[in-house]
Structures are given as structure tokens and as C-alpha cells.
N, CA, C, O and CB atoms as a CASP TS submission, in Angstrom:
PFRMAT TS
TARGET T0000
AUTHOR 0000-0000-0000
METHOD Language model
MODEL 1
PARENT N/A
ATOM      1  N   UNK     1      79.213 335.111-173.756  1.00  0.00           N
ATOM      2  CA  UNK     1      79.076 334.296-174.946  1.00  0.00           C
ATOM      3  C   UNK     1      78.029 333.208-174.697  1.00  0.00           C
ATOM      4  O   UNK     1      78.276 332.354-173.845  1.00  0.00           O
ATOM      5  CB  UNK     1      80.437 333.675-175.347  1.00  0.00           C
ATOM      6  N   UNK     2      76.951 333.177-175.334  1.00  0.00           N
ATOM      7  CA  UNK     2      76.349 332.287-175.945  1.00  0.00           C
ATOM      8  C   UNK     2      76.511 330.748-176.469  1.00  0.00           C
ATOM      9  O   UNK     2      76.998 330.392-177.542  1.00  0.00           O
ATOM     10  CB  UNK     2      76.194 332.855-176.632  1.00  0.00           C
ATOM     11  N   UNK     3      75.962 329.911-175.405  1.00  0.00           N
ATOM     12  CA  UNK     3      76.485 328.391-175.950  1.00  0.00           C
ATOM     13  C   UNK     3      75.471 327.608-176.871  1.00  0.00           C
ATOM     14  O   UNK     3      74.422 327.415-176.256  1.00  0.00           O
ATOM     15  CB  UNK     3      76.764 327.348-174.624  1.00  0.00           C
ATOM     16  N   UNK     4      75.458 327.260-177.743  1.00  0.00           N
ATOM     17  CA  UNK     4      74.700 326.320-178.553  1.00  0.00           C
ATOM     18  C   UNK     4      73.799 325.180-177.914  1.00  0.00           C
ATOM     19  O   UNK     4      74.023 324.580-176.862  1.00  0.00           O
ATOM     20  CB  UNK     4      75.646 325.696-179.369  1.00  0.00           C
ATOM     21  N   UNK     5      72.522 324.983-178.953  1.00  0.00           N
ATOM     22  CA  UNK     5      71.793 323.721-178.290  1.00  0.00           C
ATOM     23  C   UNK     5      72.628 323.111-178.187  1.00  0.00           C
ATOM     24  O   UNK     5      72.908 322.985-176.995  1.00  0.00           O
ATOM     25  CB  UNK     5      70.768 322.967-178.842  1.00  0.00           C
ATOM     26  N   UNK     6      73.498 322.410-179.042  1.00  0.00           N
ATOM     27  CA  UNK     6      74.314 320.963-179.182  1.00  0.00           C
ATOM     28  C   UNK     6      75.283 320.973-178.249  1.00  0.00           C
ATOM     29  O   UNK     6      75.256 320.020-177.471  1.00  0.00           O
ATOM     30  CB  UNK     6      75.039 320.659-180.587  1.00  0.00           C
ATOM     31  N   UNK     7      76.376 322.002-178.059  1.00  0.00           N
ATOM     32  CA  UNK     7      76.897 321.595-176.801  1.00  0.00           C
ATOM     33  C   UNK     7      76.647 322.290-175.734  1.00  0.00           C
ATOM     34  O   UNK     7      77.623 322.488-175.010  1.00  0.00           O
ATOM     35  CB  UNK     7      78.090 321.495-176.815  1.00  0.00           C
ATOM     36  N   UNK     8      75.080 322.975-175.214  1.00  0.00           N
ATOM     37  CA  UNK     8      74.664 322.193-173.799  1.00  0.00           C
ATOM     38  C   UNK     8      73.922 321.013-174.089  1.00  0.00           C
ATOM     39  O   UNK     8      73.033 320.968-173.240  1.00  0.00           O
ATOM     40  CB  UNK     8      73.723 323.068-172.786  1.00  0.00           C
ATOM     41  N   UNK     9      73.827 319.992-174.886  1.00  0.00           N
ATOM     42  CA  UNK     9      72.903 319.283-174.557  1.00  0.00           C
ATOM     43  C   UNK     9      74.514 318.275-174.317  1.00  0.00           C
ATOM     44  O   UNK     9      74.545 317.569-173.308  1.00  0.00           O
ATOM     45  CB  UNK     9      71.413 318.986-175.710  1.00  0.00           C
ATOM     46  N   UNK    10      75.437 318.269-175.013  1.00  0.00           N
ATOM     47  CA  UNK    10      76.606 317.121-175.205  1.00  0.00           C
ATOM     48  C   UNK    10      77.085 317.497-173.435  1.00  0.00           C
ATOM     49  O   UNK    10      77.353 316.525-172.728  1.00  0.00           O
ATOM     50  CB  UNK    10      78.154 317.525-176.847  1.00  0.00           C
ATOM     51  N   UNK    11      77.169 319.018-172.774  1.00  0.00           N
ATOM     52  CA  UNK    11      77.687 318.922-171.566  1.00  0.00           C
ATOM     53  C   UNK    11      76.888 318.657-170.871  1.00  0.00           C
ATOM     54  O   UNK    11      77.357 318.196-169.830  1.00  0.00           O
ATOM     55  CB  UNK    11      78.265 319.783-171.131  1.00  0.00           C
ATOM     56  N   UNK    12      75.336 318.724-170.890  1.00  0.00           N
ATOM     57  CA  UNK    12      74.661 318.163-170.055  1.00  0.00           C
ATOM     58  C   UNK    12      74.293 316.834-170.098  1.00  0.00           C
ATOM     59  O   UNK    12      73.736 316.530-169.043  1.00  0.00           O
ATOM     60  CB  UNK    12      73.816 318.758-169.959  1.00  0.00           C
ATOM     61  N   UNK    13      74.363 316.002-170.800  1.00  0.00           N
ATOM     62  CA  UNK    13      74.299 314.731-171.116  1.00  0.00           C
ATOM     63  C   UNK    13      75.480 313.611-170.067  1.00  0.00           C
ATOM     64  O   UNK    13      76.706 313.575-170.170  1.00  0.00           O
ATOM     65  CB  UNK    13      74.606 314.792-172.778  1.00  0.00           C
ATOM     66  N   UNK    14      74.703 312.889-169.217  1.00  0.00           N
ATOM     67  CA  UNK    14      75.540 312.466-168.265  1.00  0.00           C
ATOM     68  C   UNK    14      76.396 313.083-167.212  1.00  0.00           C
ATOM     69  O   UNK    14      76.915 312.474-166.276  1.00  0.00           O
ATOM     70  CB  UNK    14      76.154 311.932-168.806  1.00  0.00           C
ATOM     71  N   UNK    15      76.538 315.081-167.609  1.00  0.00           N
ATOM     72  CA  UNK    15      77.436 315.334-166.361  1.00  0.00           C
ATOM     73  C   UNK    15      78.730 315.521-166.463  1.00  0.00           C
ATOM     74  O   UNK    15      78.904 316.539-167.134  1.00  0.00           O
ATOM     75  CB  UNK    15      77.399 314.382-165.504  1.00  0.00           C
ATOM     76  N   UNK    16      79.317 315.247-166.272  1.00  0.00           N
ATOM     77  CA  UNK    16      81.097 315.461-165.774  1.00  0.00           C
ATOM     78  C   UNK    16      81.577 314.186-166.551  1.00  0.00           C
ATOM     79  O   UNK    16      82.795 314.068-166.680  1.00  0.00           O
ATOM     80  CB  UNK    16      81.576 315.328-163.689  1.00  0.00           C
ATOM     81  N   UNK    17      80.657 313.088-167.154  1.00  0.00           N
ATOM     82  CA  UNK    17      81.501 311.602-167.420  1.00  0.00           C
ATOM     83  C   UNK    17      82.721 312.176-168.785  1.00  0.00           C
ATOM     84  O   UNK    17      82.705 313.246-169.394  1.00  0.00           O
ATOM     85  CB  UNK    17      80.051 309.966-168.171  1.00  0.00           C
ATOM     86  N   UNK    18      83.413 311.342-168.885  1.00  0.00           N
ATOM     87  CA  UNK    18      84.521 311.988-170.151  1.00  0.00           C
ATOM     88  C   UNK    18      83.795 311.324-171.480  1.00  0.00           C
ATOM     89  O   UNK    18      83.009 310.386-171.610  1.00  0.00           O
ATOM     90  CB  UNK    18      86.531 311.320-169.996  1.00  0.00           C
ATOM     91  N   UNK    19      84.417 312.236-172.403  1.00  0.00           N
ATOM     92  CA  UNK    19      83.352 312.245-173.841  1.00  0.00           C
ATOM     93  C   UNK    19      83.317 310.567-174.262  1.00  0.00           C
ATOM     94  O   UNK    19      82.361 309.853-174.567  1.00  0.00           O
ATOM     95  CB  UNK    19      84.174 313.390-175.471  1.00  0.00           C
ATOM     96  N   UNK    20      84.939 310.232-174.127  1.00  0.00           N
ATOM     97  CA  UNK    20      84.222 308.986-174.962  1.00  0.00           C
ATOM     98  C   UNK    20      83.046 307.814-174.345  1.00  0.00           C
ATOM     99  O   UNK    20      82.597 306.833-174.937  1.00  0.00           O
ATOM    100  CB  UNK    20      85.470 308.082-175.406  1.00  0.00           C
ATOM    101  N   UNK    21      82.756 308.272-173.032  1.00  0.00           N
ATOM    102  CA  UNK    21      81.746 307.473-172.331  1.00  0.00           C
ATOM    103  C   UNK    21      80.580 307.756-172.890  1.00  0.00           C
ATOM    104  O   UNK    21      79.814 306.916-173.362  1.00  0.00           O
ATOM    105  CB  UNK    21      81.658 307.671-170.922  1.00  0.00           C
ATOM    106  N   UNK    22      80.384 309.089-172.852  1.00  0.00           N
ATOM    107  CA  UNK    22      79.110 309.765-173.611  1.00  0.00           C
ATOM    108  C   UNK    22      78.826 308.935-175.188  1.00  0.00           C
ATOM    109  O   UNK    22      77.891 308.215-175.537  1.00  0.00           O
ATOM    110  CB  UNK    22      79.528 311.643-173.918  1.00  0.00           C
ATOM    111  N   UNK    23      80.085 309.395-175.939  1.00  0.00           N
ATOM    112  CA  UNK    23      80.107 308.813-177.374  1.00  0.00           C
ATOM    113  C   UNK    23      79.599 307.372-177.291  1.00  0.00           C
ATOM    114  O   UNK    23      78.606 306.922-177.862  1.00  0.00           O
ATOM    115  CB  UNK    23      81.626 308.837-178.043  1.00  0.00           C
ATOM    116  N   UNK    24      80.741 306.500-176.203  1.00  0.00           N
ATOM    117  CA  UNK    24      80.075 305.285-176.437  1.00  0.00           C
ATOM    118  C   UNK    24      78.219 304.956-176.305  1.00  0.00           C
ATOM    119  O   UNK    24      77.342 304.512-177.045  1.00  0.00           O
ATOM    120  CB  UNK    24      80.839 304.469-175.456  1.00  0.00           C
ATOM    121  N   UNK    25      78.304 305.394-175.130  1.00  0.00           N
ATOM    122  CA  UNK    25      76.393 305.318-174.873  1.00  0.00           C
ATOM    123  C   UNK    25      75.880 305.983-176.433  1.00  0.00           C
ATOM    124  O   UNK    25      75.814 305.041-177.223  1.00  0.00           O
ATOM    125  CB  UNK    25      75.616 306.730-173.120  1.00  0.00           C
ATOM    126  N   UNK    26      75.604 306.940-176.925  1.00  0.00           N
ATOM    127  CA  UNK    26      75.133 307.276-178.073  1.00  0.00           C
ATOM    128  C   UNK    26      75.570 306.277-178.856  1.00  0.00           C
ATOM    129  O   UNK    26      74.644 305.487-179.043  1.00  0.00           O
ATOM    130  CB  UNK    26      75.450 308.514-178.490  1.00  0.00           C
ATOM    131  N   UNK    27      76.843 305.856-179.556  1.00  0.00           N
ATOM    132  CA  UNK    27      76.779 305.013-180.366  1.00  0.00           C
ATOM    133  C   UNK    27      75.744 303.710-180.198  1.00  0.00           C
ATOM    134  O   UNK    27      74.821 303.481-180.980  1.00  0.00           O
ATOM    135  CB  UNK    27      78.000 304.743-180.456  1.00  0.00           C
ATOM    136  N   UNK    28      76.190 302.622-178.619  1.00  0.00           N
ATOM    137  CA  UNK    28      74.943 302.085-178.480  1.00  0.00           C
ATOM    138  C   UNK    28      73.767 302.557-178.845  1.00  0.00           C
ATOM    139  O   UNK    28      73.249 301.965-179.792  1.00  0.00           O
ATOM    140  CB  UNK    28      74.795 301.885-177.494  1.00  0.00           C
ATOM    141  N   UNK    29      73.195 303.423-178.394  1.00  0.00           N
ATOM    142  CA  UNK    29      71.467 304.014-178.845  1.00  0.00           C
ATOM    143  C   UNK    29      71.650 303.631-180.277  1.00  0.00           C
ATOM    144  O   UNK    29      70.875 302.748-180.644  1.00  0.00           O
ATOM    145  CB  UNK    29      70.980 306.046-178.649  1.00  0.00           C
ATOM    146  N   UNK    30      72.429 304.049-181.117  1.00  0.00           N
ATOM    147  CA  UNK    30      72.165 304.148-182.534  1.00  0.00           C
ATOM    148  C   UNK    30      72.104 302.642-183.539  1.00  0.00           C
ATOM    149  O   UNK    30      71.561 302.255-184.574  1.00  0.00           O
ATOM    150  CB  UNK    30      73.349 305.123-183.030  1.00  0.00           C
ATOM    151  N   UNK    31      73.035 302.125-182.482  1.00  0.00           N
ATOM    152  CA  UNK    31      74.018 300.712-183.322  1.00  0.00           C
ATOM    153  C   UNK    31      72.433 299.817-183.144  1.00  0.00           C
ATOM    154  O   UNK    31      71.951 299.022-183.951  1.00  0.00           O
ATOM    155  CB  UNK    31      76.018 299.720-182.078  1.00  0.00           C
ATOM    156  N   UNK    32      72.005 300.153-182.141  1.00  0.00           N
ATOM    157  CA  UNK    32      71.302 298.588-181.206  1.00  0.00           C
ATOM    158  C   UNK    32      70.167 298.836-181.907  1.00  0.00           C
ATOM    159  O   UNK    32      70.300 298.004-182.805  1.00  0.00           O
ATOM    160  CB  UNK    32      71.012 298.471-179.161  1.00  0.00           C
ATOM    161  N   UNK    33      68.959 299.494-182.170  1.00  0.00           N
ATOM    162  CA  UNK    33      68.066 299.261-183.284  1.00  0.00           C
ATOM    163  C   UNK    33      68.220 298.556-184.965  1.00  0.00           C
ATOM    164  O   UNK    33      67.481 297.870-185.670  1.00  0.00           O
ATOM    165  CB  UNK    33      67.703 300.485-183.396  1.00  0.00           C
ATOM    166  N   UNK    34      69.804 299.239-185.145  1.00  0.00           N
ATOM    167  CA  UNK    34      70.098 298.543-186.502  1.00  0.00           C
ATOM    168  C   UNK    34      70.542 297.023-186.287  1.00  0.00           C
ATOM    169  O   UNK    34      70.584 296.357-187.322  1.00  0.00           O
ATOM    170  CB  UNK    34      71.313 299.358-187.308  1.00  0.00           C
ATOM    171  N   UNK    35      70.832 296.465-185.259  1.00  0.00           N
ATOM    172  CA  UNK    35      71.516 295.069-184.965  1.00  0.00           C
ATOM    173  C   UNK    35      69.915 294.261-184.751  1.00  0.00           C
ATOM    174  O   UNK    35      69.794 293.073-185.053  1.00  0.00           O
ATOM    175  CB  UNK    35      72.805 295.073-183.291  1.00  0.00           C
ATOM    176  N   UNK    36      68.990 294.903-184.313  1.00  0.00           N
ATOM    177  CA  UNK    36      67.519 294.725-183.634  1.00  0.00           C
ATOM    178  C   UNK    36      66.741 293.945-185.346  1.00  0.00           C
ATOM    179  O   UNK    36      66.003 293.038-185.731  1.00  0.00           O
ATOM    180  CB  UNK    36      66.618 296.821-182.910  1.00  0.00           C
ATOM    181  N   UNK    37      67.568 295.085-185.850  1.00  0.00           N
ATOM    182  CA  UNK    37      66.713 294.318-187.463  1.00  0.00           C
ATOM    183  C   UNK    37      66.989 293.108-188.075  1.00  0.00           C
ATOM    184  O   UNK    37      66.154 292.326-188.529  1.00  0.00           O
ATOM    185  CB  UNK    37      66.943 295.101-188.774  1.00  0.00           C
ATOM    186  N   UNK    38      68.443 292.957-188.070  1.00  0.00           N
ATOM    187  CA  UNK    38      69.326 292.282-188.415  1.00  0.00           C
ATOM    188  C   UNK    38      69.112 291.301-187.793  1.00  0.00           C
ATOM    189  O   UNK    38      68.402 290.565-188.478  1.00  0.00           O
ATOM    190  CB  UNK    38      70.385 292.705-188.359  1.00  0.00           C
ATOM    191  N   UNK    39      69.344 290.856-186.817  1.00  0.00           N
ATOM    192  CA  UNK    39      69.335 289.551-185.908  1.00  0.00           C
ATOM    193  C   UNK    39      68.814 289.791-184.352  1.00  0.00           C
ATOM    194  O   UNK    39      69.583 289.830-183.391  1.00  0.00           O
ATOM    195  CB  UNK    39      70.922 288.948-185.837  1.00  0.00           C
ATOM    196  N   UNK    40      67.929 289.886-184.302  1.00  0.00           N
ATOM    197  CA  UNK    40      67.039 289.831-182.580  1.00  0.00           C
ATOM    198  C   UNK    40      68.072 289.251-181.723  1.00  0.00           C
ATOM    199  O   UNK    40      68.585 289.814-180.756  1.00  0.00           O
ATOM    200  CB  UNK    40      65.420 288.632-182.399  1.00  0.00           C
ATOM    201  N   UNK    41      68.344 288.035-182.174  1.00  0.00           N
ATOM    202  CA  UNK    41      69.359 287.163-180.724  1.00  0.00           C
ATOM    203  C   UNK    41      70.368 287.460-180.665  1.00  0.00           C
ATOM    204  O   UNK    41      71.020 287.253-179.642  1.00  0.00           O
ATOM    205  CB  UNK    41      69.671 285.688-180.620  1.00  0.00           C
ATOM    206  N   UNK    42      71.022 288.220-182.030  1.00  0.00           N
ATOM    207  CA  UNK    42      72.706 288.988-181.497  1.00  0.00           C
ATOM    208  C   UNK    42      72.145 289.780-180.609  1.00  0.00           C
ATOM    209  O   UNK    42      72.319 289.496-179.424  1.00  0.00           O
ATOM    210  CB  UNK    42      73.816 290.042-182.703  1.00  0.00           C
ATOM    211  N   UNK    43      71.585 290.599-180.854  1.00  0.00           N
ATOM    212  CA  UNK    43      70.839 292.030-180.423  1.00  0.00           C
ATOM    213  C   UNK    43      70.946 291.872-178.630  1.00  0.00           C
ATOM    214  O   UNK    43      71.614 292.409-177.747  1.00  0.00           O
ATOM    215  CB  UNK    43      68.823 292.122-181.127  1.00  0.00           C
ATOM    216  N   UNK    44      69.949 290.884-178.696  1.00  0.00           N
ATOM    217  CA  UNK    44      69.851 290.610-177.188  1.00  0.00           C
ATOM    218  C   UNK    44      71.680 290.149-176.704  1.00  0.00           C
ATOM    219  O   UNK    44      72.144 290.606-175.660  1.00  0.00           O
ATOM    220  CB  UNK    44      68.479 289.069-176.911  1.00  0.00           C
ATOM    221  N   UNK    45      72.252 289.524-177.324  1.00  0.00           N
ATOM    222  CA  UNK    45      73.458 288.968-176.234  1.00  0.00           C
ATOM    223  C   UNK    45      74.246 290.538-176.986  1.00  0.00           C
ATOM    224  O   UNK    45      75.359 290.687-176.482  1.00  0.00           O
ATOM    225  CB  UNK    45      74.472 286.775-176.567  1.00  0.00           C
ATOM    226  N   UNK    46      74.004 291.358-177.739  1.00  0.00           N
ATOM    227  CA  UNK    46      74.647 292.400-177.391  1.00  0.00           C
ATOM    228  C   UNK    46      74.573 293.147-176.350  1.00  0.00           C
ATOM    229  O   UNK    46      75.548 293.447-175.660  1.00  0.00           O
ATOM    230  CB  UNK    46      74.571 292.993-178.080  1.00  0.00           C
ATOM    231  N   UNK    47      73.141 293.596-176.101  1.00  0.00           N
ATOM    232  CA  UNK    47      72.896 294.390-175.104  1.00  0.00           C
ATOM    233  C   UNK    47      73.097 293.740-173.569  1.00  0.00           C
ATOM    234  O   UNK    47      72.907 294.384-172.538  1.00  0.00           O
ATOM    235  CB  UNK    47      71.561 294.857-175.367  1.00  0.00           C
ATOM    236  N   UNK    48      73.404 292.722-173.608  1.00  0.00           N
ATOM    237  CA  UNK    48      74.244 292.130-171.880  1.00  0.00           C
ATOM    238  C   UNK    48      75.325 292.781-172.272  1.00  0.00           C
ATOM    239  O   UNK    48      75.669 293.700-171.528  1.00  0.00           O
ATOM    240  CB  UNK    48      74.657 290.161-171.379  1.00  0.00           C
ATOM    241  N   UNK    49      76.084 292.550-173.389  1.00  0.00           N
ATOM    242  CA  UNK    49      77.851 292.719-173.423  1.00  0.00           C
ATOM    243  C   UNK    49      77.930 294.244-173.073  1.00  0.00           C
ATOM    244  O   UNK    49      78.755 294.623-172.241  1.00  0.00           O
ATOM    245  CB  UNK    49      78.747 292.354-175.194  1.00  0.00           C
ATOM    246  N   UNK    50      77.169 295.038-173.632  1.00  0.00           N
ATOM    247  CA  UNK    50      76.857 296.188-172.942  1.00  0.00           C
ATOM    248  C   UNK    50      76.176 296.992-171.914  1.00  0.00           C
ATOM    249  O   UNK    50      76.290 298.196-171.688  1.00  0.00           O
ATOM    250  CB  UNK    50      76.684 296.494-173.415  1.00  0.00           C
ATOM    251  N   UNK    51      75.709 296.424-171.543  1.00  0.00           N
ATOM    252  CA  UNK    51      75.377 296.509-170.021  1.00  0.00           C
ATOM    253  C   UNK    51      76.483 295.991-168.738  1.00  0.00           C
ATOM    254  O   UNK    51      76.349 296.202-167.533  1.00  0.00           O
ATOM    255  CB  UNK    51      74.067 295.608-169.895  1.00  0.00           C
ATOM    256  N   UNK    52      77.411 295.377-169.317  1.00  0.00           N
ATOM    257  CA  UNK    52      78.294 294.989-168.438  1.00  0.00           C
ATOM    258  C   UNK    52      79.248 295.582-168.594  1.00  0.00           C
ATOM    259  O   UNK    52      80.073 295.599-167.680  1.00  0.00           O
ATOM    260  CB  UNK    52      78.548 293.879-168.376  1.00  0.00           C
ATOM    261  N   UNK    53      79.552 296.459-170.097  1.00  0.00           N
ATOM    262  CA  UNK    53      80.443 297.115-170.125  1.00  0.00           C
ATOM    263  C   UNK    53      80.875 298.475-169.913  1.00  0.00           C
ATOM    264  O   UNK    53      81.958 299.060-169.920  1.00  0.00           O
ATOM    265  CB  UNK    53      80.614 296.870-170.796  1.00  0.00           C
ATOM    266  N   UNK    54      78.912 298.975-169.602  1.00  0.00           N
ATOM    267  CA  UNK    54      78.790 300.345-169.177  1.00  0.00           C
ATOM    268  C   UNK    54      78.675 300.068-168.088  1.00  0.00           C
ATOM    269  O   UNK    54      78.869 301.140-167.515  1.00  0.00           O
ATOM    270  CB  UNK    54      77.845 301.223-169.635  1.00  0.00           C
ATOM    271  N   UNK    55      78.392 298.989-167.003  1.00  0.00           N
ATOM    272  CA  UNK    55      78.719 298.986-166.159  1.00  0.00           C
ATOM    273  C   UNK    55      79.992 299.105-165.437  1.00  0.00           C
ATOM    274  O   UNK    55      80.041 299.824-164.439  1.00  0.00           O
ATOM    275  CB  UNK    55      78.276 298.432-166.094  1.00  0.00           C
ATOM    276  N   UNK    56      81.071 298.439-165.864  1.00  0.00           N
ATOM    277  CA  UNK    56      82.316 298.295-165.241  1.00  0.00           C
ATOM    278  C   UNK    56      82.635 300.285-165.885  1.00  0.00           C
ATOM    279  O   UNK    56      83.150 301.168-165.199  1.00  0.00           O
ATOM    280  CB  UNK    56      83.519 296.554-166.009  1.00  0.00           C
ATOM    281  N   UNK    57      82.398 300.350-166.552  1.00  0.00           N
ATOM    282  CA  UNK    57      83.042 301.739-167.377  1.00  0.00           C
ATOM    283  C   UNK    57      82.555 303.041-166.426  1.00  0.00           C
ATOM    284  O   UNK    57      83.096 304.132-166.243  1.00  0.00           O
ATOM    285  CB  UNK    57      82.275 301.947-169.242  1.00  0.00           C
ATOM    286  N   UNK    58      81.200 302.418-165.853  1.00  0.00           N
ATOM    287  CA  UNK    58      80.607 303.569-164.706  1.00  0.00           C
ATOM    288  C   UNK    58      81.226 303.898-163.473  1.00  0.00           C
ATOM    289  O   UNK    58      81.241 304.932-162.806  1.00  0.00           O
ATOM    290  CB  UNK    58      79.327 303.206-164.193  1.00  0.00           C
ATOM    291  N   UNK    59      81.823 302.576-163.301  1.00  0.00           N
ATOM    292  CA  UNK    59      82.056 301.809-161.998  1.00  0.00           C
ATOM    293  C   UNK    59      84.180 303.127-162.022  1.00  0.00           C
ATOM    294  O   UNK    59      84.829 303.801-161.223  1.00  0.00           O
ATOM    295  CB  UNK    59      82.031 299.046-162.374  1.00  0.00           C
ATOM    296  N   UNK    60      84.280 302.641-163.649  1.00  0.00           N
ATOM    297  CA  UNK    60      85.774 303.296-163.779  1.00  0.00           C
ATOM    298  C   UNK    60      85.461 304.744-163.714  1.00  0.00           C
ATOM    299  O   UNK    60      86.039 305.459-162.894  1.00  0.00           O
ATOM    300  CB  UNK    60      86.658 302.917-165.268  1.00  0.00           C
ATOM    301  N   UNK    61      84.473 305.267-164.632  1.00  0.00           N
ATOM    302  CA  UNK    61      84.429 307.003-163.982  1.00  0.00           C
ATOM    303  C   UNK    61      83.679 307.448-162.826  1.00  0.00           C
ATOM    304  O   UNK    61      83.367 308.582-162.465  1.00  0.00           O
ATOM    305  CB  UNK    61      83.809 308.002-164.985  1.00  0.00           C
ATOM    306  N   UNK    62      83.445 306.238-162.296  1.00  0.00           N
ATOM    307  CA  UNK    62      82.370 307.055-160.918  1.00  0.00           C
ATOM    308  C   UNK    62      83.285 305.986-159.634  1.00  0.00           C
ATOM    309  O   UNK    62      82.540 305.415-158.838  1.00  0.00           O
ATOM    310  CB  UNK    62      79.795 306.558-161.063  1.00  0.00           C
ATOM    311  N   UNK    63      84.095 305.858-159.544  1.00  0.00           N
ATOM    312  CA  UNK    63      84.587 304.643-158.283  1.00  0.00           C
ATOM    313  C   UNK    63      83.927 305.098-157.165  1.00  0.00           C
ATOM    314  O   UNK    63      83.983 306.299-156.901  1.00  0.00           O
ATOM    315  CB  UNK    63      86.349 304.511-157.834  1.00  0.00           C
ATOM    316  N   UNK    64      83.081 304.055-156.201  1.00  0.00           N
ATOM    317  CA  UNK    64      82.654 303.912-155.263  1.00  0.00           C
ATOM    318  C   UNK    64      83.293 304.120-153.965  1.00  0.00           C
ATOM    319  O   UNK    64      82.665 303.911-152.927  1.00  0.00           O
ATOM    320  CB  UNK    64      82.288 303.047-155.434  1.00  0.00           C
TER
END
């Protein structure tokens, strides 16, 4: 059987991480240009809050 573009690209996307990690990162990509229009300086103290939160979240599916 035959797998689709969309889910090899969803299983190859990050690997082994569990979906809603994936989901979350995509949602970021999508959210953060529309917040970019809206207000530059949320934008920016968003993207720390997320960077710290895909960090710790990496840190939870990948433990060192």
C-alpha cells in the first residue's frame, strides 16, 4: 500500500516527536506571521514564550 504526500510529509516532519508537538510547531508557523501584522512587539515577546516552550517540550520528548 501506497502512502500519501501528506502523511509522509506529517511522519516525516520532526521524526518520532508525538503529533501534538508537530501540531503545535505548525500552528506557531501559521499564528506568528498573523500576530507579526497585528502588533510587532506582541509578536516578538511571543516568539520567546515559544521558544521556551518548545524548548522545555523538546527537552520532555527528547530527555537528555
Amino acid at each position: 500500500m501506497e502512502i500519501s504526500w501528506g502523511r509522509a510529509l506529517w511522519r516525516n516532519f520532526l521524526g518520532q516527536s508525538p503529533d501534538w508537538y508537530k501540531l503545535a510547531l505548525i500552528i506557531f508557523l501559521i499564528v506568528n506571521p498573523l500576530i507579526f501584522l497585528i502588533s510587532p512587539f506582541v509578536a516578538g515577546w511571543l516568539l520567546v514564550a515559544e521558544f521556551i516552550f518548545t524548548l522545555a517540550m523538546a527537552l520532555k520528548c527528547y530527555p537528555l
